[in-house]
Short mmCIF file of the C-alpha atoms (twelve columns), coordinates in Angstrom:
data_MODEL
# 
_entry.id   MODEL 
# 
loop_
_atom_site.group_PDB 
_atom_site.id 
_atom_site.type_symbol 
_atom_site.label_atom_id 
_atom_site.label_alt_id 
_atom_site.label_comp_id 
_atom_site.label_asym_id 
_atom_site.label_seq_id 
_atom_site.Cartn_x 
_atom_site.Cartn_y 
_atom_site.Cartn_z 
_atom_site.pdbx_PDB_model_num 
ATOM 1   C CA . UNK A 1   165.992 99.897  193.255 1 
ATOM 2   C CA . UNK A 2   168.064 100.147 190.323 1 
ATOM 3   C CA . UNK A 3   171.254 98.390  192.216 1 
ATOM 4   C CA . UNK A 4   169.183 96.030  193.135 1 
ATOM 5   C CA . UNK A 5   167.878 94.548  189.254 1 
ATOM 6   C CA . UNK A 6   171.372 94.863  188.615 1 
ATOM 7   C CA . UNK A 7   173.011 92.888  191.429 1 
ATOM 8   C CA . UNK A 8   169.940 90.777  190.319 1 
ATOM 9   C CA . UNK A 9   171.064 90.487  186.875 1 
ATOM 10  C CA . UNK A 10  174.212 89.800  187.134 1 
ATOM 11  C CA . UNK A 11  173.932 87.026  189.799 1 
ATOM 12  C CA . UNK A 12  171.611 85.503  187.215 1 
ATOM 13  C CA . UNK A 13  174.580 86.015  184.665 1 
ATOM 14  C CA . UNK A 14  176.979 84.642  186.613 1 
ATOM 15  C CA . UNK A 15  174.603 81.143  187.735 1 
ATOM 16  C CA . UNK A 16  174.119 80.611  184.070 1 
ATOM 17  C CA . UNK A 17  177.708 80.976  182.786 1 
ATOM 18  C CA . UNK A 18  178.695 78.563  185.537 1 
ATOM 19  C CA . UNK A 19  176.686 75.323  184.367 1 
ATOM 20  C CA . UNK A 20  178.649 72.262  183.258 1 
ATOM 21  C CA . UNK A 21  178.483 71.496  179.948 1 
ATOM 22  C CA . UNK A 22  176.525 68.024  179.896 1 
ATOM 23  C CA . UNK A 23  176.877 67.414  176.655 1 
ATOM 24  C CA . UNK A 24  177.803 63.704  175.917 1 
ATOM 25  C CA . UNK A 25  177.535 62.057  172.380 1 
ATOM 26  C CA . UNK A 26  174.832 59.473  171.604 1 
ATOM 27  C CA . UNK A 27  177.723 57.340  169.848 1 
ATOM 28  C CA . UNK A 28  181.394 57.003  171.618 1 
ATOM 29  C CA . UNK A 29  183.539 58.215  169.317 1 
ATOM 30  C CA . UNK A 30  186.474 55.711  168.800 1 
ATOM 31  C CA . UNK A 31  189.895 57.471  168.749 1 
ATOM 32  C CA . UNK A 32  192.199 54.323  167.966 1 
ATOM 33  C CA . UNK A 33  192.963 51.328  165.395 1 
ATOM 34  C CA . UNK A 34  190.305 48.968  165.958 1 
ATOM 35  C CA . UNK A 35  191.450 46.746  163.554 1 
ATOM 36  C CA . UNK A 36  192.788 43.977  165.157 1 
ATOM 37  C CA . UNK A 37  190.052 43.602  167.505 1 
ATOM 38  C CA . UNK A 38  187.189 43.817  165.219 1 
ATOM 39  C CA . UNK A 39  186.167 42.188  161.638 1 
ATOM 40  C CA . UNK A 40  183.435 42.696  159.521 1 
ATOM 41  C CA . UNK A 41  179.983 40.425  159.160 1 
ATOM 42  C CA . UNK A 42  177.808 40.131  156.336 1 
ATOM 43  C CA . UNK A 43  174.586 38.177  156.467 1 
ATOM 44  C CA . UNK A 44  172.894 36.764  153.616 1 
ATOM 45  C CA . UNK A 45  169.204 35.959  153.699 1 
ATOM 46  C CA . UNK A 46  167.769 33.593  151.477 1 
ATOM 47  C CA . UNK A 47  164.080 32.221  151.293 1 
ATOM 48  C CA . UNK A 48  162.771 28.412  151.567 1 
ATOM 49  C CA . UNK A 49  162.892 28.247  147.592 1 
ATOM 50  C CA . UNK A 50  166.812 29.530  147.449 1 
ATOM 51  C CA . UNK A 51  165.477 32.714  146.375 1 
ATOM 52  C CA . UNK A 52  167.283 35.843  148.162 1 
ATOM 53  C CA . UNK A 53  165.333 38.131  150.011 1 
ATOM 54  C CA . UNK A 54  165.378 42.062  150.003 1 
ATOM 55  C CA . UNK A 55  164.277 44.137  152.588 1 
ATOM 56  C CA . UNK A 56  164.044 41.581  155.328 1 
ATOM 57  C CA . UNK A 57  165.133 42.959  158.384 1 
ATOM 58  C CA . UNK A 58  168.500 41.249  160.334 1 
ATOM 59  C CA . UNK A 59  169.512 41.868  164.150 1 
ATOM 60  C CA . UNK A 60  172.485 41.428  165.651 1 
ATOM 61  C CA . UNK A 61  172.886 40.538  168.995 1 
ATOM 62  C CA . UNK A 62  175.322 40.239  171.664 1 
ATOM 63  C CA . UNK A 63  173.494 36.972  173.480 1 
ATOM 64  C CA . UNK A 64  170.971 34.611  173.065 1 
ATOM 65  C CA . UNK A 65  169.425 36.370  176.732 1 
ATOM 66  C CA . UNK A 66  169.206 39.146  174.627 1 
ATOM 67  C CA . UNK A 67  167.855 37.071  171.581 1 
ATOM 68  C CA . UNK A 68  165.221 36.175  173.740 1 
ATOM 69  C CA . UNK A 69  164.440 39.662  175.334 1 
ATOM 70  C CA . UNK A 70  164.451 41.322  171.692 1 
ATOM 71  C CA . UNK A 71  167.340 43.732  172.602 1 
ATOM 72  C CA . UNK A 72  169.530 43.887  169.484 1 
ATOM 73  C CA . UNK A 73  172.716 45.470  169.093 1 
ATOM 74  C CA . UNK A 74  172.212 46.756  165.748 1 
ATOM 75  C CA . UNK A 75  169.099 46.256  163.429 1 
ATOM 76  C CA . UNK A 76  169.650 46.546  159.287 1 
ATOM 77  C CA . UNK A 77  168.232 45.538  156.147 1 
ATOM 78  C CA . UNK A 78  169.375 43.648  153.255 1 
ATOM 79  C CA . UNK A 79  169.871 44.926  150.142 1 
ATOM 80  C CA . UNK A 80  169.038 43.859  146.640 1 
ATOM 81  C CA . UNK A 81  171.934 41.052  146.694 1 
ATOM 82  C CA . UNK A 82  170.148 39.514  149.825 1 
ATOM 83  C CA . UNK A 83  173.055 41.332  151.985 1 
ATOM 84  C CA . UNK A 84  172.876 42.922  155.106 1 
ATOM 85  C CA . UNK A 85  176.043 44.235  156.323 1 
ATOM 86  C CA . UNK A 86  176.997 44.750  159.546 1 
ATOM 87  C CA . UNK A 87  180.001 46.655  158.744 1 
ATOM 88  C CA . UNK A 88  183.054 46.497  161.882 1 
ATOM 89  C CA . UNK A 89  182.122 44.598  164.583 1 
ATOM 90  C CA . UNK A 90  184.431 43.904  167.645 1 
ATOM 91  C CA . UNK A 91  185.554 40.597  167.957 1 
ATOM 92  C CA . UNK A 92  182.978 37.911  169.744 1 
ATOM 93  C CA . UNK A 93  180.177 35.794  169.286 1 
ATOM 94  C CA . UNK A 94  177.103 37.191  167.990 1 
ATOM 95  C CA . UNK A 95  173.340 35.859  167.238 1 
ATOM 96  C CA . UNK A 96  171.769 37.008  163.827 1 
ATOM 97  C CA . UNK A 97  168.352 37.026  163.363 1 
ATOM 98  C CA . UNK A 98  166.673 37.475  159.866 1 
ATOM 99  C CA . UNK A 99  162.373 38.476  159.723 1 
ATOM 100 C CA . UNK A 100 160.374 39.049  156.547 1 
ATOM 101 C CA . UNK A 101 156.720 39.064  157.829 1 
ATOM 102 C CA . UNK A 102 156.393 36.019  159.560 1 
ATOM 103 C CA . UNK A 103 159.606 33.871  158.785 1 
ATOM 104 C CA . UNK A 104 162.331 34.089  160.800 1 
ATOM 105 C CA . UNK A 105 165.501 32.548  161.127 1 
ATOM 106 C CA . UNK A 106 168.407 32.606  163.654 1 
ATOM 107 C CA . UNK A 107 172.040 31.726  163.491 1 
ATOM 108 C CA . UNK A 108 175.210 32.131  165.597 1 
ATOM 109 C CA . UNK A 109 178.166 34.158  164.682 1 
ATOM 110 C CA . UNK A 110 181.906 34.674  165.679 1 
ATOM 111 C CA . UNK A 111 183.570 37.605  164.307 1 
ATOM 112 C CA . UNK A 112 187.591 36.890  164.231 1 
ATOM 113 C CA . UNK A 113 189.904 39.636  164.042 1 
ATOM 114 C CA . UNK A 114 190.419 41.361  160.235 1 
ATOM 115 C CA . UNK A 115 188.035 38.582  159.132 1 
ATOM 116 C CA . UNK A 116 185.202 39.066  156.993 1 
ATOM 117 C CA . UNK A 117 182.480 36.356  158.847 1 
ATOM 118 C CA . UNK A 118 179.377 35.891  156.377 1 
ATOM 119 C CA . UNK A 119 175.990 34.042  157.992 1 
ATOM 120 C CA . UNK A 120 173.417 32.162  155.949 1 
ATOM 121 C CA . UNK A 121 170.191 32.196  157.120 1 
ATOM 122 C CA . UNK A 122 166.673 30.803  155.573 1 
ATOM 123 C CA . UNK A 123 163.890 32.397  156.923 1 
ATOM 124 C CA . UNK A 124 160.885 29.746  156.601 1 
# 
């Protein structure tokens, strides 16, 4: 009885050591220069009046499918200067769409290599 919880145990031992590690990270992790195939883009929200808004929130997408869909690439918020900054983007052509409540605005974008690309938009 005895050999056989251990030849038990250690079969169970040796099916749990075994197990791939599935581990995968929820972000790649980028292990090169990126900098000549990416710039950065900066979108600037004002209101009908000319006033800048804070706290709107500004998508980025990859498409205008996706646009339509309401699958964004990356979602932030503007700051107090009316700002919302995408940061590095890779190089392309890019919708931006700014919301406060109701108004809503959408622009296109192309991001150029080591180029800052700012957007105006007026939500209404």
């Amino acid at each position: 009885m005895n050999k056989l919880l251990l030849f038990l145990f250690v079969v169970a031992t040796l099916s749990t050591a075994c197990e791939k590690n599935t581990f995968e990270p929820v972000q790649p992790v980028i292990l090169n220069d990126t900098s000549q195939v990416s710039g950065s883009l900066i979108a600037r929200v004002f209101e009908g009046s000319g006033s800048l808004v804070v706290d709107a929130d500004v998508y980025l997408y990859s498409s205008y499918e996706d646009v339509l869909r309401n699958l964004p690439v990356l979602n932030v918020k503007t700051q107090s200067n009316g700002e919302a900054n995408f940061g590095s983007v890779l190089l392309g052509n890019y919708y931006i769409t700014a919301q406060k409540g109701f108004k809503r605005d959408t622009v296109s974008a192309q991001v150029l290599s080591q180029n800052m690309t700012v957007r105006v938009l007026t939500i209404r």
